[in-house]
C-alpha positions in Angstrom: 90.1 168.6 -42.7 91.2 172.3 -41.9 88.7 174.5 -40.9 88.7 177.4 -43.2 88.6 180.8 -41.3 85.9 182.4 -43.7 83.9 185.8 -43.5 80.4 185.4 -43.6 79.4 185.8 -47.2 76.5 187.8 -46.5 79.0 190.3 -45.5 80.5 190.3 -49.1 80.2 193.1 -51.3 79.9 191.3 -54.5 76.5 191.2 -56.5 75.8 188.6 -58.7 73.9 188.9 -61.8 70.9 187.4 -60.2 70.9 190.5 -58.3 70.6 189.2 -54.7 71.1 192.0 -52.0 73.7 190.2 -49.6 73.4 193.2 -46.7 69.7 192.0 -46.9 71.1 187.9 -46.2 69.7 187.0 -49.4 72.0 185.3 -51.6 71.9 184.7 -55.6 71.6 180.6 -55.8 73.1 178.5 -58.8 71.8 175.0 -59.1 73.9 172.6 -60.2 71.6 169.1 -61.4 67.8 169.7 -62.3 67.0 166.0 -61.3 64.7 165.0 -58.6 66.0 167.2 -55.4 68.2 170.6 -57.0 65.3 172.2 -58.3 62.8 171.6 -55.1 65.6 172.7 -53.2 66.0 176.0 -55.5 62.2 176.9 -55.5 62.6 176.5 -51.2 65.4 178.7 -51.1 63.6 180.9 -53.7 60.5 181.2 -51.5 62.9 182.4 -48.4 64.0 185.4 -50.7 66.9 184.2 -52.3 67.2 184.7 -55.9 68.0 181.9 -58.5 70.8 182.6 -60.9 70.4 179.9 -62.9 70.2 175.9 -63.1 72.2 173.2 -65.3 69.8 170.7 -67.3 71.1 168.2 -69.6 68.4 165.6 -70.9 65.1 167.1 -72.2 63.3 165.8 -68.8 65.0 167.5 -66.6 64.7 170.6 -68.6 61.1 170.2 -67.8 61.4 169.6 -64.7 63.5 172.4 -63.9 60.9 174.9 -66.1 58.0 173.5 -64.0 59.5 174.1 -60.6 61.4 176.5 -61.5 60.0 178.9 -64.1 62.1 181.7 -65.7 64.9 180.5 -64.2 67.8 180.4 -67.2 69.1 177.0 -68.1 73.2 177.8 -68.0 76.8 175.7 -68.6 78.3 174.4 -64.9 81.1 177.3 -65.6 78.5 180.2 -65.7 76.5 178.9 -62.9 79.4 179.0 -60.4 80.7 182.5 -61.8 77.4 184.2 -61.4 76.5 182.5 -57.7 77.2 183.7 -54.1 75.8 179.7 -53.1 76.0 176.6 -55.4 73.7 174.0 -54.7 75.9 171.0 -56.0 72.6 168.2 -56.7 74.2 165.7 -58.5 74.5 161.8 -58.4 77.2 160.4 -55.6 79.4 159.1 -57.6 80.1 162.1 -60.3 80.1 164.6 -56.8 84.3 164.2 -56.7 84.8 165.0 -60.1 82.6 167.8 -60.6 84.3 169.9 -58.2 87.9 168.9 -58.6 87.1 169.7 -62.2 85.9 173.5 -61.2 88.7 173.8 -59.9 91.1 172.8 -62.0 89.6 175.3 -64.5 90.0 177.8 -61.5 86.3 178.4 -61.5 85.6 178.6 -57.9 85.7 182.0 -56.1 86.7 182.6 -52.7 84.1 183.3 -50.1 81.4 181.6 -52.2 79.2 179.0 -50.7 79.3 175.5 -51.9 76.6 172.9 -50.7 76.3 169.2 -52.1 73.2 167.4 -51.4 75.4 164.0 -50.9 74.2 161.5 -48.0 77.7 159.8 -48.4 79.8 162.6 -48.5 80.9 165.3 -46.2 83.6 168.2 -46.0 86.3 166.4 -47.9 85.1 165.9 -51.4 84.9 169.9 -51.2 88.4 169.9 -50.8 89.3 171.0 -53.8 86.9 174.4 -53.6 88.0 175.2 -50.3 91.5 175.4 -51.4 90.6 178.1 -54.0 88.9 180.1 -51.1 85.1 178.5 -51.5 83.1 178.0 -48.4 82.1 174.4 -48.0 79.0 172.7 -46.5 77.5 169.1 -47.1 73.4 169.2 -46.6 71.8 166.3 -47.1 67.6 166.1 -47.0 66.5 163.1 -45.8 63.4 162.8 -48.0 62.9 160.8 -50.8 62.4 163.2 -53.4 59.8 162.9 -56.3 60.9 165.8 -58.0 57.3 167.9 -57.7 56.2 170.6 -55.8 54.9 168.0 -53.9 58.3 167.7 -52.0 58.0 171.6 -51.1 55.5 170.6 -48.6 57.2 167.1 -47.3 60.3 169.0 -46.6 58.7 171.0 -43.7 58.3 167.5 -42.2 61.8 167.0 -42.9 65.0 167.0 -41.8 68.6 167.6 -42.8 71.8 166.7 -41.7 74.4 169.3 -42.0 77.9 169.0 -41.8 80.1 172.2 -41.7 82.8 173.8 -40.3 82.7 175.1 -36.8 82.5 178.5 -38.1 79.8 178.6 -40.4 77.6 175.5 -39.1 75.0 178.6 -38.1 75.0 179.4 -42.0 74.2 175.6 -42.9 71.3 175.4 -39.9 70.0 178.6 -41.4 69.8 177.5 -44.8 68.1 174.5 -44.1 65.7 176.6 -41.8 64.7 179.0 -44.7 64.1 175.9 -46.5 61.7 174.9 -44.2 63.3 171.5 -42.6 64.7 171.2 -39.4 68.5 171.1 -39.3 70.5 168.2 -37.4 74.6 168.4 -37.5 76.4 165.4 -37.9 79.9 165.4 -38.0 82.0 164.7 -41.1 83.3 161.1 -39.1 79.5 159.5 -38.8 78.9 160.5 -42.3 79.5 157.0 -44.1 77.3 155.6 -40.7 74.2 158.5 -41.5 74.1 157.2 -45.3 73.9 153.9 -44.4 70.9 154.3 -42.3 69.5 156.2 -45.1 70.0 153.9 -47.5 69.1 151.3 -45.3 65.3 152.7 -44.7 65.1 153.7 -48.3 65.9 150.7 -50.1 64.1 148.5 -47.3 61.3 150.4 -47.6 61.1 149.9 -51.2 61.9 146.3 -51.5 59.0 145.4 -48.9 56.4 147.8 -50.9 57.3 146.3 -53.9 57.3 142.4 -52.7 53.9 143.0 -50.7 52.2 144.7 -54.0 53.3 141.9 -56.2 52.2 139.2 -53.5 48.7 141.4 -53.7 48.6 141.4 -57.2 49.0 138.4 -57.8 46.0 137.6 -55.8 44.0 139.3 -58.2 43.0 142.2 -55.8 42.3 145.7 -57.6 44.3 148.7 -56.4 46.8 146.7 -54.2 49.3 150.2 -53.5 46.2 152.0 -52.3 45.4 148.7 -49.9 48.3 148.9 -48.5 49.1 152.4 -48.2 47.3 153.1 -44.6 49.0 150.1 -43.0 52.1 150.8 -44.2 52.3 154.5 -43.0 50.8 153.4 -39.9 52.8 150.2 -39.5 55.8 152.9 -40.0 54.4 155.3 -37.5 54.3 152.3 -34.6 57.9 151.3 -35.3 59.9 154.9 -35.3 57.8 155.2 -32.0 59.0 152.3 -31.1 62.5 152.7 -32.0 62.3 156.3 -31.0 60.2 156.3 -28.1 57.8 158.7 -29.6 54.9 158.3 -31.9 55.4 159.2 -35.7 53.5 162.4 -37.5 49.5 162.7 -37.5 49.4 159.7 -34.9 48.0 159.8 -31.4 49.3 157.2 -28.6 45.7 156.1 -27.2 47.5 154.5 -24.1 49.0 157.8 -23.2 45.3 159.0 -22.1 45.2 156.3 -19.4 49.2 156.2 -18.9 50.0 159.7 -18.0 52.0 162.1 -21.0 53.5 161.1 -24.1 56.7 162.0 -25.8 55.0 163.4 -29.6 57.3 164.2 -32.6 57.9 163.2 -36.3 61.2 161.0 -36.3 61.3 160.1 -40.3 63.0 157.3 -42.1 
């Protein structure tokens, strides 16, 4: 994919109506998907300064979920979202990603030197394709955190990280985002993006599968409270084996043979 030669858009004189100072670095955000990550993702962006413009809700649920995380914030059409935004946070489900922007800009929606970030694991630069060539700035951010779609995720994501893909040029705006956010930025280029959301998916769904089988095997025992059982070995069976893999120890968990076995490698590798 062609590396678009853009100015940075903090540098743009444009206002939006969310009334974002851009010669300040703060931009006015439009969320796009009030499910389980767009709106903890708005309310980090919000707490670094940057205004939201508005959010797109569909079903009644996420209309309260949006309200809860993000209160005040006006519930607008796609259309009006991306006209009033200097950055749209594209949230939305894999698989409706490709259509939603080819469909902006069919429409001619999109507005050069406005920032476009999808969430996507899967997906990199390419699926942006179709808002770069009306002049938008593209960038693929992907949180690898398994959302629950509370404030509780405002606090997981400072454990986090996410895996940016950009180009060349405006990688530093990507890392920056995600540092405002709170998370720890990693680039990965737009080739090992189909291998990176594998190994997400691959520790997500594992994860789930063996929670799920070792609750019902619990359950079936008879024995009260079997998530709550298994909740300390799991995160500390889960610590041992990204220390393991990683050759550090996982987050909150001290190595007790590194007191007799000289220093230790510490960090928080994450599934």
């Amino acid at each position: 994919m062609t590396d678009p030669s853009p100015r940075d858009p903090r540098d743009d004189p444009r206002r939006p109506a969310g009334g974002s100072d851009r010669r300040s670095g703060r931009l006015g955000v439009g969320i796009v998907g009030a499910g389980r990550v767009g709106p903890v993702l708005g309310a980090a962006l919000a707490a670094a300064g940057h205004a939201i413009v508005g959010i797109s809700a569909v079903s009644e649920r996420s209309r309260d979920r949006a309200e809860a995380i993000l209160p005040g914030v006006p519930v607008l059409t796609v259309p009006e979202i991306v006209e009033r935004s200097e950055l749209v946070l594209l949230a939305v489900p894999d698989d409706q990603l490709a259509d939603l922007v080819q469909g902006l800009a069919a429409t001619g929606t999109w507005q050069p030197g406005q920032l476009v970030v999808h969430t996507s694991p899967r997906h990199g630069l390419e699926v942006l394709r179709p808002a770069l060539s009306s002049g938008a700035i593209p960038l693929a951010i992907h949180p690898a955190l398994a959302f629950t779609g509370t404030t509780i995720d405002l606090v997981r994501l400072r454990d986090a990280w996410c895996a940016v893909t950009a180009p060349t040029p405006v990688q530093p705006i990507g890392q920056a985002l995600v540092v405002e956010m709170g998370a720890e930025p990693v680039i990965v280029a737009e080739a090992d993006r189909p291998r990176y959301a594998e190994a997400i998916a691959t520790a997500t769904e594992f994860s789930a599968a063996i929670v799920a089988q070792s609750v019902g095997l619990l359950t079936e025992l008879g024995l009260p409270e079997p998530g709550r059982l298994l909740a300390p070995l799991m995160r500390s069976a889960m610590d041992a084996a990204l220390g393991e893999a990683g050759g550090a120890v996982g987050p909150g968990t001290i190595d007790m043979a590194s007191f007799d076995d000289g220093p230790t490698a510490f960090g928080d590798p994450r599934a």
